[in-house]
C-alpha positions in Angstrom: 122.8 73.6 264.5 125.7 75.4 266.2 124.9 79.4 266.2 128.5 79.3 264.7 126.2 78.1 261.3 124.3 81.5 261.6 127.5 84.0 261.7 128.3 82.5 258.5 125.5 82.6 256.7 125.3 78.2 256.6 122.2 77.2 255.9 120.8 73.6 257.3 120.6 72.4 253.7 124.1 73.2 253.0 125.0 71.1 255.9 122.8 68.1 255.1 124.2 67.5 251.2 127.4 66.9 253.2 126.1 64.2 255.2 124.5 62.9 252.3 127.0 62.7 249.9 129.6 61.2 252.8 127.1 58.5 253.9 124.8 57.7 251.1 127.3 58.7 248.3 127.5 61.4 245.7 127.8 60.9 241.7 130.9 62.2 240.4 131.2 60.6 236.7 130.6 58.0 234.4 132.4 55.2 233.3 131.8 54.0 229.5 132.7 50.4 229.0 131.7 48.9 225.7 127.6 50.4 225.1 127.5 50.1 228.7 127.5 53.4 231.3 127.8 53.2 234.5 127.3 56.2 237.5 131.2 56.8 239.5 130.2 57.2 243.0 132.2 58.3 245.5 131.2 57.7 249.4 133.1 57.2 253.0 134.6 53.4 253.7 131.8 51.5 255.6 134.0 51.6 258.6 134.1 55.6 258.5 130.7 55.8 258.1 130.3 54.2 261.3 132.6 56.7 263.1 131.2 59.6 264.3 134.8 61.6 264.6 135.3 60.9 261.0 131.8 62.3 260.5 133.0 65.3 262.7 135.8 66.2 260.8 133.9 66.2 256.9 135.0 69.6 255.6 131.7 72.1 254.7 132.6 74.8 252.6 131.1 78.2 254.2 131.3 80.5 251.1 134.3 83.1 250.9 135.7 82.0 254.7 137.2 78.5 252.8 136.2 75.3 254.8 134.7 74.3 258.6 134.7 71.0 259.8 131.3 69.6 260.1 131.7 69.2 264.0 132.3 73.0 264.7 128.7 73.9 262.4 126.7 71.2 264.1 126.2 69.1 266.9 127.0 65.1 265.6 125.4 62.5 267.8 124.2 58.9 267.7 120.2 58.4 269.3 118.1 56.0 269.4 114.1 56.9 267.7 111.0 55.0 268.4 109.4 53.6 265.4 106.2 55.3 264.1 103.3 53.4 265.6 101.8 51.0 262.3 98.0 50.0 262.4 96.5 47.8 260.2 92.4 47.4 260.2 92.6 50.3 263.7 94.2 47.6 265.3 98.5 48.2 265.8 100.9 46.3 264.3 104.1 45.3 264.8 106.7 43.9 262.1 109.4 42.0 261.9 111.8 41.3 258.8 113.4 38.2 258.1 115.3 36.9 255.0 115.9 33.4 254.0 118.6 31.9 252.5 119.1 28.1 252.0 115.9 26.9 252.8 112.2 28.0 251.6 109.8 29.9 253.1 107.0 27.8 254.1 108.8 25.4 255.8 110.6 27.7 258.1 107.2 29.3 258.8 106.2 25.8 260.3 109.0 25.5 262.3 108.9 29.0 263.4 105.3 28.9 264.2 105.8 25.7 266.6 108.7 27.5 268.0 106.8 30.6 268.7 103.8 28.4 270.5 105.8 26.2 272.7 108.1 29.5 274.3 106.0 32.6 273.9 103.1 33.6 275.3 101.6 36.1 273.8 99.4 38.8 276.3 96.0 38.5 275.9 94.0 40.9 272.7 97.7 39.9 270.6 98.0 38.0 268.0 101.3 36.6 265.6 100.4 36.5 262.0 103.2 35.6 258.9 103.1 37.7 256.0 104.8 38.9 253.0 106.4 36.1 250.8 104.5 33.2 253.1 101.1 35.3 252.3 101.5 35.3 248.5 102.5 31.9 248.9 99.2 31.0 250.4 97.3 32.9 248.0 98.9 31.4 244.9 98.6 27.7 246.1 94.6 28.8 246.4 94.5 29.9 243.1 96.6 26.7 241.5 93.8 24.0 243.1 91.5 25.8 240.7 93.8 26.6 237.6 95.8 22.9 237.7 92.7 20.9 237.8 90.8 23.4 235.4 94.0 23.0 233.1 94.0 19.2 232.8 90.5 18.8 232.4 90.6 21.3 229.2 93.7 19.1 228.4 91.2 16.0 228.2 88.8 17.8 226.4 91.1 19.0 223.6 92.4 14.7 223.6 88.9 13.8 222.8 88.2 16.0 220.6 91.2 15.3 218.6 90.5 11.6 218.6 86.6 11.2 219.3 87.4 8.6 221.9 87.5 8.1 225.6 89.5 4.8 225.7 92.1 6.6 223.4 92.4 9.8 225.3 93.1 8.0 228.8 95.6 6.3 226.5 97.4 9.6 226.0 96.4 10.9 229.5 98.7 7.9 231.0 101.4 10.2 230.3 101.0 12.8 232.5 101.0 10.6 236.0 104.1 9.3 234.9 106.0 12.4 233.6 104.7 14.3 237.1 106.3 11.4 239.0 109.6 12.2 236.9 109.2 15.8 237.9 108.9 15.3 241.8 111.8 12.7 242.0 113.8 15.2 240.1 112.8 17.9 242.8 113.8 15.2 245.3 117.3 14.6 243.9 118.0 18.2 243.9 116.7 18.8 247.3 113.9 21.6 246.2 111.1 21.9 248.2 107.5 22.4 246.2 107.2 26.1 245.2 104.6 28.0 243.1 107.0 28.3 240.0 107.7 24.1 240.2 104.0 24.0 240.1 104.3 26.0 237.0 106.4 23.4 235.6 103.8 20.4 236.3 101.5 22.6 234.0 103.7 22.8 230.7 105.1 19.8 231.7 101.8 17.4 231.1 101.3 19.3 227.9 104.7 17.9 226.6 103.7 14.8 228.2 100.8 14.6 225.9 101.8 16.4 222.7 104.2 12.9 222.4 101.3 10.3 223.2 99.2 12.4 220.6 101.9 11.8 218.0 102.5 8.2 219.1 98.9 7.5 219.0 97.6 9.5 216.0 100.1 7.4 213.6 99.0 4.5 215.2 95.6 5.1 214.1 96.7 6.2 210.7 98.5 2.8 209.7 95.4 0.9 211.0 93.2 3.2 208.4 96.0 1.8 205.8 94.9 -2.1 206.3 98.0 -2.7 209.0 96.4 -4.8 212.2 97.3 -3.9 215.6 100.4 -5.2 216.5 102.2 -4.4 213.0 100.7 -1.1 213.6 102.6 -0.4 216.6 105.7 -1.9 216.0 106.0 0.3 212.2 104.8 2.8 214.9 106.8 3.5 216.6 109.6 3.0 215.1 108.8 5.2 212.6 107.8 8.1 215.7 111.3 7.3 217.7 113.0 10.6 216.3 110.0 13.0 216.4 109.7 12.2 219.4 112.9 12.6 220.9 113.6 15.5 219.3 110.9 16.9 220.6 112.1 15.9 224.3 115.0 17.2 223.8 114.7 20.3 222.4 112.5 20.9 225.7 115.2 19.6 228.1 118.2 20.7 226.8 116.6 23.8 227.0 116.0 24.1 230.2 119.5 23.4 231.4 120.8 26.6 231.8 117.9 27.2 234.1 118.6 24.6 236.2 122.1 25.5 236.6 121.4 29.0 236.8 123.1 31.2 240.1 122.1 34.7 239.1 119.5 36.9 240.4 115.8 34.9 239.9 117.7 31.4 239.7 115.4 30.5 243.0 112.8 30.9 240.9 114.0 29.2 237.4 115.6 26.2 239.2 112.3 24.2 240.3 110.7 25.3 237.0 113.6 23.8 235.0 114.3 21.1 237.3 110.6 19.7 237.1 110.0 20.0 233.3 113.4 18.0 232.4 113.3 15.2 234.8 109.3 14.7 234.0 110.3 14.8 230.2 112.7 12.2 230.6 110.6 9.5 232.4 107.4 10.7 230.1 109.5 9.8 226.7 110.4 6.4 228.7 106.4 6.2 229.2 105.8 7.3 225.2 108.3 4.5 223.8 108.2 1.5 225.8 105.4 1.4 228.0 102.4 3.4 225.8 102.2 1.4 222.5 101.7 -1.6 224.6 98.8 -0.6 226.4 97.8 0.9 222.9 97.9 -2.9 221.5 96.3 -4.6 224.8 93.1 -1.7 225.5 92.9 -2.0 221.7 93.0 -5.9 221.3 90.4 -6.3 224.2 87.9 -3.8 222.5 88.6 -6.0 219.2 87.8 -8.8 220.9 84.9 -7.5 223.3 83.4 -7.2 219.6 83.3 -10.6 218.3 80.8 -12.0 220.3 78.1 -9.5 220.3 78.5 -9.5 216.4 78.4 -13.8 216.6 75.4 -13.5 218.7 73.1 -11.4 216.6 70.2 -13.7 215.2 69.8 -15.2 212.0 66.9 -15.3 209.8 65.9 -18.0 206.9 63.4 -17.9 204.6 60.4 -20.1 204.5 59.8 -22.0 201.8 
């Protein structure tokens, strides 16, 4: 501070809420538009702000003597500082920020990695470690190899239950294998690499997968309690299931369309979710129509027929006379 600041009584705060309000801007107002407010602020142009003889020449008001330019109350000059020195675990550390766009995270930390080992060489007692984004990354994809296989087996169990049979349940479990392959060629068409919210999507994806080969199969079971046989069961089947169960498909994929399509802020995030859970419910309702009655009638046939000959095999007894 110039000692021209002290013959007018300028104090350093004074001088500062000029700097401020030219370079990180000062609210003057509000603009109403419909039940929406929004803050009028009023800043230098980027390309002043960068200009230290623009800076110079901001006007500070020095109480009854009118107006100084800032350059003649203080001393305006561009230095370089040394970053404070970071320690992590009484060891120092070092960071460096990078943002992504186009491409996700974990594979540029694979490339970067085998970058980094074949053209630095790192002094000895250093080390290079990826954090951030790439660490939660990590951490979630722990976490999912527990809560995925912990969600289908509890899947399973609620199938059996509802039916009381294994052969039946696996019956209904074929749809999931089927509606995940749906979701990965969908991921594959749309150039999305796997992410911890597509992941997501696999999850609430096999439960749609099943809910349909629960209803396919329940009313199958239901017209066999009513006298039908197998075959006439299935047919009446699923004919009678065809719209339930496409409304139910597409309720769930037309309504995650906007998520697909999405550009806003999050869309990284909604896109692999949305992508997954529509192209797995389109090959899973191919799966629940076509292909699961007719492993319904074969699995169920065979166990007919595996039944015959233990039940023609069981001895006979006469009475002596």
């Amino acid at each position: 501070m110039k000692g021209i600041a002290g013959k007018y009584n300028l104090h350093a705060g004074d001088v500062n809420e000029t700097i401020a309000a030219a370079l990180g801007g000062q609210t003057v107002g509000t603009m109403i538009e419909g039940n929406r407010r929004f803050d009028i602020v009023i800043r230098l142009a980027e390309s002043d702000r960068q200009n230290l003889d623009v800076i110079r020449s901001l006007p500070v008001r020095v109480g009854d003597a009118g107006m100084l330019p800032l350059g003649d109350v203080a001393d305006i000059e561009r230095v370089k500082t040394v970053s404070p020195i970071l320690r992590d675990s009484a060891q120092r550390r070092a960071a460096l920020m990078v943002n992504l766009r186009g491409r996700d995270v974990e594979s540029w930390v694979k490339e970067a990695g085998v970058k980094v080992r074949e053209h630095v060489q790192l002094p000895e007692g250093y080390t290079l470690q990826f954090g951030g984004q790439f660490e939660n990354l990590r951490e979630a994809k722990a976490r999912l190899t527990i809560v995925v296989p912990a969600a289908l087996v509890f899947i399973f169990v609620l199938i059996f239950m509802a039916f009381g049979s294994v052969r039946q349940a696996l019956l209904v479990y074929s749809g999931v294998p089927l509606a995940v392959t749906g979701g990965v060629f969908a991921l594959w068409l749309r150039d999305m690499p796997f992410s911890i919210s597509a992941a997501v999507g696999f999850i609430a994806l096999s439960g749609v997968a099943v809910l349909n080969g629960v209803v396919m199969i329940s009313y199958f079971n239901q017209l066999r309690e009513r006298g039908f046989d197998t075959r006439s069961a299935v047919i009446e089947g699923s004919l009678t299931r065809l719209r339930p169960v496409l409304m139910t498909a597409a309720v769930a994929a037309f309504g995650f369309i906007p998520m697909a399509l999405s550009t806003s802020a999050g869309a990284e995030v909604q896109r692999p979710l949305a992508s997954v859970v529509i192209g797995g419910i389109v090959s899973s309702t191919f799966l629940t129509l076509l292909l699961l009655p007719v492993l319904y009638d074969w699995v169920e046939r065979r166990e007919r027929a595996s039944k015959i000959p233990e039940q023609s095999q069981q001895p006979r007894y006469a009475d002596a006379t």
